[in-house]
C-alpha positions in Angstrom: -28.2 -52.2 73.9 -25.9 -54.0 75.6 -23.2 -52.0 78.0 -19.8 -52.1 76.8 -17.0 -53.7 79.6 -14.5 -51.5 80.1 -11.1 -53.5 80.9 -10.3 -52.8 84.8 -7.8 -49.9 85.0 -6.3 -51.4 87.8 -5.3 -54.8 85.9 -1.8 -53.5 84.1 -0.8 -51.3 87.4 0.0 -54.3 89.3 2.2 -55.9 86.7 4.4 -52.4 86.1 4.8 -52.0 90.1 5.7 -55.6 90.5 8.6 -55.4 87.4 9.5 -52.0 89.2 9.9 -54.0 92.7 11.8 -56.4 90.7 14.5 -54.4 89.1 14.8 -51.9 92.2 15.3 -55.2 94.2 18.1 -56.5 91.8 20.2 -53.0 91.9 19.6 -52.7 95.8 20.4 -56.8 96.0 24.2 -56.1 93.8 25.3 -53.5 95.7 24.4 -55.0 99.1 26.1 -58.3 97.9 28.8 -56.7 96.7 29.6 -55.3 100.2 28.7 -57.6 102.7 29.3 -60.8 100.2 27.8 -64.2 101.6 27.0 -62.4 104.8 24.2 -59.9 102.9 20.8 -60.2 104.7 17.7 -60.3 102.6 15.8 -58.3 105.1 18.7 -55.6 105.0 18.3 -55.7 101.5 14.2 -55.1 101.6 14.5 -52.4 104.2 17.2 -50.4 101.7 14.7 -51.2 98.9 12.4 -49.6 100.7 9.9 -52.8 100.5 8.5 -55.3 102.9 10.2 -58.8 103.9 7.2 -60.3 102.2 7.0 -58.6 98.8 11.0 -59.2 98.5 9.9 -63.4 99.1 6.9 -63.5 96.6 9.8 -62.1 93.7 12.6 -64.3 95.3 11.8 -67.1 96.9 15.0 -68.0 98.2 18.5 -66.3 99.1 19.3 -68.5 96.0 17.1 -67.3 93.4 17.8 -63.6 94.4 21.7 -63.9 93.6 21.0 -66.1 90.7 18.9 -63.4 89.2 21.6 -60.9 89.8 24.0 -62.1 88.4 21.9 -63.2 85.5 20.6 -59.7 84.8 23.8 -58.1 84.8 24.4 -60.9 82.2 21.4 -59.3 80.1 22.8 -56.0 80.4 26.0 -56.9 79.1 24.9 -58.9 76.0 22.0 -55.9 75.2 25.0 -53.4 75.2 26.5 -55.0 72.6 23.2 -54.4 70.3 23.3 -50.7 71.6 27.2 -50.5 70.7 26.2 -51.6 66.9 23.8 -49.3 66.4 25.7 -46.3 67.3 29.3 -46.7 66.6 31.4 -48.1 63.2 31.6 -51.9 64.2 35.5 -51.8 64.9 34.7 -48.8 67.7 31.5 -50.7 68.5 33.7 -54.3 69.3 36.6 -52.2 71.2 34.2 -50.7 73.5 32.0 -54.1 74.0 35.4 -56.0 75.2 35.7 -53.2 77.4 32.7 -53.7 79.0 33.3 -57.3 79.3 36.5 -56.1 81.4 34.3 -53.9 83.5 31.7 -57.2 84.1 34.1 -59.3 84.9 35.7 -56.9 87.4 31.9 -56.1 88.9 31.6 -59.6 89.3 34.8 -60.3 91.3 33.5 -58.4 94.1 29.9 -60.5 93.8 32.0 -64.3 94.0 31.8 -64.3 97.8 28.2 -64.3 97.3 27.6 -66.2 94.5 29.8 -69.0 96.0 27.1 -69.7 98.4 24.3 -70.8 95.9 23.9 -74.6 95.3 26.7 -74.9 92.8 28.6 -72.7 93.0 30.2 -69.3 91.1 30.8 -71.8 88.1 27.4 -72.8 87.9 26.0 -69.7 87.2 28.6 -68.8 84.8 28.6 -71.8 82.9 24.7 -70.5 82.7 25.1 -67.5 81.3 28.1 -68.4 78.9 25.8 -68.4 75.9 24.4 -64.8 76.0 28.3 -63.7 76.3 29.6 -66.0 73.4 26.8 -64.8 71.0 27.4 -61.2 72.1 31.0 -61.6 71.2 30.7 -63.4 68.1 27.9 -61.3 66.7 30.4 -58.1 67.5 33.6 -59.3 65.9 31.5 -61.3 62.8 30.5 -57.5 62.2 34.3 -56.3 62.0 34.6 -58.9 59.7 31.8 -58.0 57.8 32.9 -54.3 57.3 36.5 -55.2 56.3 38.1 -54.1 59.5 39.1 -57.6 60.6 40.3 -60.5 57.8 37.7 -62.7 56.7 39.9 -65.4 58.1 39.5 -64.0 61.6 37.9 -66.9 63.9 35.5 -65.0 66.4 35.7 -67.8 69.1 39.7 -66.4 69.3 38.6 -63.4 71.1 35.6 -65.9 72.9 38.6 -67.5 74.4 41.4 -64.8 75.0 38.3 -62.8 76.5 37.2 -65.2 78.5 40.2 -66.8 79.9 40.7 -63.6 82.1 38.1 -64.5 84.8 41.0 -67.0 85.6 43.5 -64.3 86.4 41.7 -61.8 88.4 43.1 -63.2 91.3 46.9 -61.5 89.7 48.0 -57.7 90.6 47.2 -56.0 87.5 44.8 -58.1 85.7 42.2 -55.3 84.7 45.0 -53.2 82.5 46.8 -56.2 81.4 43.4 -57.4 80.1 42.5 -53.7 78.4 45.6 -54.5 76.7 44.8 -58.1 75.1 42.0 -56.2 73.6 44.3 -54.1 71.5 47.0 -56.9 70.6 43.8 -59.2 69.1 42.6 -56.1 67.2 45.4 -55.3 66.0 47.3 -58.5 65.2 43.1 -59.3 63.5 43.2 -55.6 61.3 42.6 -56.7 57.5 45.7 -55.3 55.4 44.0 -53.2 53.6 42.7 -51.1 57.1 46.3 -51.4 58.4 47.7 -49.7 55.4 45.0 -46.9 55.5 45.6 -46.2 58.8 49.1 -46.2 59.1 49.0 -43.4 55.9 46.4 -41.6 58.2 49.2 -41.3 60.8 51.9 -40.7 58.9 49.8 -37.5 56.9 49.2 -36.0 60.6 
C-alpha cells in the first residue's frame, strides 16, 4: 500500500512568523516615525523590533516601501472600523463615532508628514492613494443613516466626504482637532430626517 504524505508541519510556520514580523514591524516603524520623522533609521527601527537589519529588508525593501505601508495600513484600519462600528452600534451612533475616528487619523497622521514627505511623491501621493478606502468607508456609513431614517433620503454622502476631508487642510490652525469634532455634529444635525428631530426633541423635553 502506498504511504500517505503528510504535508510538512513546518510549511504554514514560516508564513504566520513572517506576517507577525510584518505587522510588529509596521507598529514599531509608526511610532519611530512619528518621533524622529524623516530622520528615523531603519536599523533603529529593526533593533526596537527586536529583528535583524536583514529580515526588516526582505519585508521592506526600501525606506520607501516601509513608510508607504504604514501609512497604508493605518488606512486599512480606519476603513475596517467602520465595518466593526456597523455591526455593533445603531448606524447614527455607528457614523458619529467613525468621523471621530477619522479626526483621530488625521491627527496620527500629522505627526507621520515629516516622514512621509520624504517618499518619492510626496505626503499627497500617498493620500491621494488611499482616498478610495476612506470615501467608501464614509459613504457606506452615512448611506446606512440614510437607510434607517436617521438622515433624509435627500442627504448626499459625498457632503460629509468633502466637509470631512477638507480638514487635513487646516491642521496647520490652533484648534483644528475640536473645531473639526464639532463639524461632525453641525452635518448630523443640520442632515437628521424630521421625523428623528421631532422624536428626539419630545425625548428631551419628557426628561
Amino acid at each position: 500500500m502506498p504511504q500517505k504524505k503528510i504535508p510538512p508541519h513546518s510549511s504554514r510556520k514560516p508564513r504566520a512568523d513572517a506576517q507577525r514580523n510584518r505587522e510588529r514591524i509596521l507598529d514599531v516603524a509608526k511610532e519611530i516615525f512619528t518621533r524622529d520623522g524623516a530622520a528615523a533609521s531603519l536599523d533603529d527601527i529593526a533593533r526596537h523590533a527586536k529583528i535583524g537589519p536583514g529580515t526588516l529588508y526582505r519585508h521592506f525593501p526600501t525606506r520607501d516601501t516601509l513608510i508607504e505601508a504604514v501609512y497604508r495600513s493605518e488606512v486599512e484600519k480606519l476603513a475596517a472600523a467602520e465595518q466593526l462600528f456597523a455591526a455593533a452600534m445603531p448606524p447614527l451612533e455607528a457614523l458619529r463615532a467613525w468621523m471621530h475616528l477619522f479626526i483621530d487619523h488625521v491627527s496620527a497622521k500629522t505627526l507621520i508628514i515629516p516622514a512621509m514627505n520624504t517618499v518619492a511623491g510626496g505626503s499627497m501621493r500617498l493620500i491621494e492613494g488611499s482616498r478610495s478606502l476612506i470615501h467608501a468607508a464614509f459613504v457606506a456609513s452615512v448611506k446606512r443613516a440614510i437607510a434607517s431614517g436617521d438622515l433624509r433620503a435627500d442627504t448626499d454622502p459625498d457632503d460629509f466626504v468633502r466637509a470631512l476631508v477638507g480638514i487635513f487642510h487646516t491642521t496647520a490652525s490652533p484648534g483644528w482637532e475640536p473645531s473639526a469634532r464639532r463639524l461632525v455634529d453641525i452635518l448630523i444635525a443640520g442632515s437628521r430626517s424630521t421625523a428623528r428631530r421631532r422624536s428626539t426633541s419630545r425625548r428631551t423635553q419628557q426628561k
